[in-house]
Structure formats: C-alpha cells, structure tokens
C-alpha positions in Angstrom: -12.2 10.2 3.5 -11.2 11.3 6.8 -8.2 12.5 8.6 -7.0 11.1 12.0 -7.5 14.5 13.1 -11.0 14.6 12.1 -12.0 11.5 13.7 -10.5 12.4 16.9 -12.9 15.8 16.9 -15.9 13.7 16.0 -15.8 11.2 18.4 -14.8 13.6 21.4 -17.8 15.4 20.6 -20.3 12.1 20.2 -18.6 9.5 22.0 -19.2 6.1 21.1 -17.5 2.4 20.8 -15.6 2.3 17.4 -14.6 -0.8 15.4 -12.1 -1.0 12.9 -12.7 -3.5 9.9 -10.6 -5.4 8.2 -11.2 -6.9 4.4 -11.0 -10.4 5.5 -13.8 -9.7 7.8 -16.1 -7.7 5.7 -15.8 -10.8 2.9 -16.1 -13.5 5.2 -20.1 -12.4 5.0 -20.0 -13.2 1.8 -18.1 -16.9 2.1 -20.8 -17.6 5.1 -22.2 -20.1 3.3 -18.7 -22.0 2.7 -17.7 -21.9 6.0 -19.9 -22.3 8.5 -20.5 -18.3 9.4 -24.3 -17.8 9.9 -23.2 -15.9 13.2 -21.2 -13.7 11.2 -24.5 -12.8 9.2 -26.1 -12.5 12.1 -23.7 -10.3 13.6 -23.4 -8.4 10.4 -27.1 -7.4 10.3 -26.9 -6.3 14.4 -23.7 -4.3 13.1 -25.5 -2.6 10.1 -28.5 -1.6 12.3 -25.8 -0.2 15.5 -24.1 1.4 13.2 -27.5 3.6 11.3 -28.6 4.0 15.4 -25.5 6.2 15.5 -24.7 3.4 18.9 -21.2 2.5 16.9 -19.3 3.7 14.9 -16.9 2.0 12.1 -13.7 2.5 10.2 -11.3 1.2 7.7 -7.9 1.7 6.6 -7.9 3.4 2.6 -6.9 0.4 1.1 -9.9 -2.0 2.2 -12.2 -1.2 0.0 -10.0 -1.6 -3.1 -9.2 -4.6 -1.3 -12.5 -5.6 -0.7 -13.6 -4.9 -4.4 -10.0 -6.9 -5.7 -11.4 -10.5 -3.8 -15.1 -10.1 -4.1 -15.5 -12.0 -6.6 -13.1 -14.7 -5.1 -15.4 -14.3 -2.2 -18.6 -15.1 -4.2 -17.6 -18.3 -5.5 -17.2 -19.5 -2.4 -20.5 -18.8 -0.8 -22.3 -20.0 -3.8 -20.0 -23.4 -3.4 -21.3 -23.3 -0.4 -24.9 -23.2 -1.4 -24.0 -25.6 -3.5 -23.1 -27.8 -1.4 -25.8 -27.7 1.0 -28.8 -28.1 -2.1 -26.4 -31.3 -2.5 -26.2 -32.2 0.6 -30.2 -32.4 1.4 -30.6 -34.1 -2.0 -28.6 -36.8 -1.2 -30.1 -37.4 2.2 -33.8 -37.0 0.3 -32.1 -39.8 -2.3 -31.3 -42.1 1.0 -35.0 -42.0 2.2 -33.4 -40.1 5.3 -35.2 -37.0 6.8 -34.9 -34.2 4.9 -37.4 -31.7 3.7 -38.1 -30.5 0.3 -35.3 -28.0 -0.3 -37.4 -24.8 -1.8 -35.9 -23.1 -5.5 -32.7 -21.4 -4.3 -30.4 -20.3 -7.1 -27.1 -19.4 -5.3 -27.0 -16.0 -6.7 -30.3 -14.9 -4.7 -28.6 -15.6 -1.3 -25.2 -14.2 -2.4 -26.4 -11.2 -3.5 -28.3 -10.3 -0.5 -24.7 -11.1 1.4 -22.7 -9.3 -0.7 -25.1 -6.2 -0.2 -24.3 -6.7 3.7 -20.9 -6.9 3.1 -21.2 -4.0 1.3 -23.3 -1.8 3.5 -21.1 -2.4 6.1 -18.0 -0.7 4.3 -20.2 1.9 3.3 -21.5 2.7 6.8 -17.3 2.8 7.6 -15.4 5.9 7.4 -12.6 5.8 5.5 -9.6 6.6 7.2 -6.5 8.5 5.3 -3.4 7.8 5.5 -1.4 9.3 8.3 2.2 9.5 8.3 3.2 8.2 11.8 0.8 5.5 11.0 2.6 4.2 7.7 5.9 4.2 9.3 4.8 2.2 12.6 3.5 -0.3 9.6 7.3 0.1 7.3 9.0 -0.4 10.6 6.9 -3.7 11.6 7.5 -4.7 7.7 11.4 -4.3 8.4 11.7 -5.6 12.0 9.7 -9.1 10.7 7.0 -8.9 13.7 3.6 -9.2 13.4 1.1 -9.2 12.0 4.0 -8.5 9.1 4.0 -12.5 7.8 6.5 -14.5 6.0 5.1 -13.5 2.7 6.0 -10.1 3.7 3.0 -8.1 2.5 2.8 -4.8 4.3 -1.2 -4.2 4.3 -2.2 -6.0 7.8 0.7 -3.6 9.1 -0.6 -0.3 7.6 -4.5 -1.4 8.6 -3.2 -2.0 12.4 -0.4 0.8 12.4 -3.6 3.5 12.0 -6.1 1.4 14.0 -3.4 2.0 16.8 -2.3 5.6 15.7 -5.9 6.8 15.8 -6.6 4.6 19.5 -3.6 6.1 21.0 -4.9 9.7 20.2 -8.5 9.2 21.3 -7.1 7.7 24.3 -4.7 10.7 24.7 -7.5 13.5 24.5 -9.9 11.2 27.4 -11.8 8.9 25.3 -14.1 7.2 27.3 -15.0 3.9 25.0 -14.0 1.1 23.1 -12.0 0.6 20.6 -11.4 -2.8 18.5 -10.0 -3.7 15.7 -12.2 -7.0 14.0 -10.0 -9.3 11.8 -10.9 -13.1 11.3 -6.8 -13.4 10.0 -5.8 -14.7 13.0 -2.6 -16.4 11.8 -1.3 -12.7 11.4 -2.9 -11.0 14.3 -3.7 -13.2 16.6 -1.5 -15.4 19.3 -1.2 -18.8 18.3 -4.5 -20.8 19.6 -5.7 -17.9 21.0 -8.3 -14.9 20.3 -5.8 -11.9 21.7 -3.3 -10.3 19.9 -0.2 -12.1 19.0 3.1 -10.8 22.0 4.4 -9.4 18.9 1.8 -6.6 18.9 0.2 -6.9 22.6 2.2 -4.2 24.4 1.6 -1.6 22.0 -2.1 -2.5 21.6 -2.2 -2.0 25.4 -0.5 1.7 25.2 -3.1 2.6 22.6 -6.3 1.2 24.6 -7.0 -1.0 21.2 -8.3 -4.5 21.9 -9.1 -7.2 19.5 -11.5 -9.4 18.3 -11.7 -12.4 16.2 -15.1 -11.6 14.6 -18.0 -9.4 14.3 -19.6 -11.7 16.5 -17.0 -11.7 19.4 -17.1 -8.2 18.9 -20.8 -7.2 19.5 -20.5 -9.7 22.2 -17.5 -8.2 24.1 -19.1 -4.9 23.6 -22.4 -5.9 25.2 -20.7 -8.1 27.8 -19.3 -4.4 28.9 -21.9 -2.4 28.8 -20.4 -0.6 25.5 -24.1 -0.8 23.6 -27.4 -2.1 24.7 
C-alpha cells in the first residue's frame, strides 16, 4: 500500500508515464478468448515487460484487487467458453471437409491459466494506492450528484477508482510532472462518451484540470503512449 503522498515523492524523483488500472481491464485478459481480445494479451505481455524495465509505472485503487479476486472466477469461465468454442468451431469446419487444420490437445485450463497469471502479474506489478480522503469525497459527491461514471445502478466503485486516479494526477501535475498519466478501463458505458473513446462531458473538464487522459484498453494505451514519445 501506498499513500498519495508517497507516490507523488517517487515519481518526482523517477519520472515516468503512469497508468491506472481498472478491474474490468485487468480481467478482460482473462475473457480474451471469449471476446475477441488477443491485442489485449498482446498488450498485456508489452505492459508486464514496461512495467519490470522500470519504463512505466502502474496503479490501482484498494479495492481492485478484492475486486479482481471477487470475479475471477466469473472471468475464467468465460475464456475457457471461449476455448471452447473455438476447438468447436475448427471441428465443425474439419467435419464439413472445409480447410481447417488439425486442432493440437488444448484443454482450456492450460491457456487460461497462463492468462490468469498475466492478469495477475499485472496487479502485482501495480501499486496499490490507499485511500485518500479528498479522493473518497470527489467519488460520494459524483455518487450523490448522479454524474458519471456514477451509473443508474448506483454503485460507488468506478467513482472512488477515478476520484484517486484524478486526486493523485492533479497533484503530480501540481508539483511539475512532466508525463503521462492515464487511467485504462474497457467500461466504457460508465467512463466513456457515448460512441466515443474519451471521457464521458460528465467527467471531461475535471480530467482536463488534473492532466489525466483516458484510454479504452491496454492496447490504446501503449499505443497513445508510443504515438507521444512517452516510452520507446
């Protein structure tokens, strides 16, 4: 666990981009399979060797990895559906004499396993951010006021993750900060404005006081990152 405070002396000292990870994003490794997400894999495996390098550096909120542990199991049945699916998918093609080469012995726990340990060494490689008290409010307040990313089923957890996100920005941006600072989160129907991959009017003009930008992935990230010179 680290304090704001903490954070803020670190990265002054050894400047570097920084990403802040949501749960949804962390797990959507592990539903890969399911959903069509083999550049979030890809991604994921750049991210976990950045982050070792020392290049980035990571964060989440104190509740993701409760959060994380809570739907991984959710998580894993859908990549192995997904596995599932795919073996199925070949078969039936081999069945209809169409081109399709022998599928090799692929139980869907092998694959899932090695996604889940990305996953996993990803929130490991995070820091884990305590809670801050000007943080919590900015979240209660967003909660109360019915703006985003607080939703219609009122949960208060995308709020507290982007009320410190933008807390610790806003402070690394007050002391001279001279890099990036994103927050990755694939819920898009909270964050996000609608058809669009920028943050929803609702949370845009504090975002912009804080210097935190968004992304819709951790492959849009690493892209945006490299697309400004942020890493190599």
């Amino acid at each position: 666990m680290i304090t704001l405070a903490q954070a803020v002396a670190a990265l002054i000292a050894a400047p570097r981009p920084i990403l802040f990870l949501d749960t949804c994003t962390l797990l959507d490794i592990v539903r890969a399979p399911l959903r069509d997400l083999s550049h979030e894999v890809q991604a994921g495996l750049e991210l976990r060797t950045l982050a070792a390098a020392g290049t980035v550096r990571l964060f989440v909120q104190d509740i993701v990895p409760r959060e994380w542990n809570d739907n991984l199991a959710a998580a894993r049945r859908d990549g192995e559906a997904g596995v599932r699916a795919f073996a199925a998918t070949w078969q039936i093609a081999a069945d209809l004499a169409q081109p399709a080469p022998p599928l090799p012995v692929l139980p869907p726990g092998n694959l899932i396993d090695e996604l889940e340990q990305l996953s996993h060494d990803l929130l490991n490689a995070a820091d884990e951010l305590d809670r801050d008290h000007a943080g919590m409010s900015w979240a209660i307040d967003r909660v109360a006021a019915k703006q985003k990313p607080s939703s219609a089923k009122g949960p208060v957890k995308d709020c507290y993750i982007l009320g410190h996100a933008l807390r610790l920005s806003t402070l690394l941006g007050a002391a001279g900060f001279p890099n990036w600072r994103v927050l990755v989160s694939s819920n898009r129907s909270d964050f996000a404005a609608p058809n669009a991959t920028v943050f929803h009017p609702d949370i845009a003009p504090d975002a912009a006081a804080a210097g935190l930008r968004y992304a819709v992935s951790l492959q849009a990230a690493i892209a945006d990152l490299r697309a400004a010179g942020e890493i190599p």
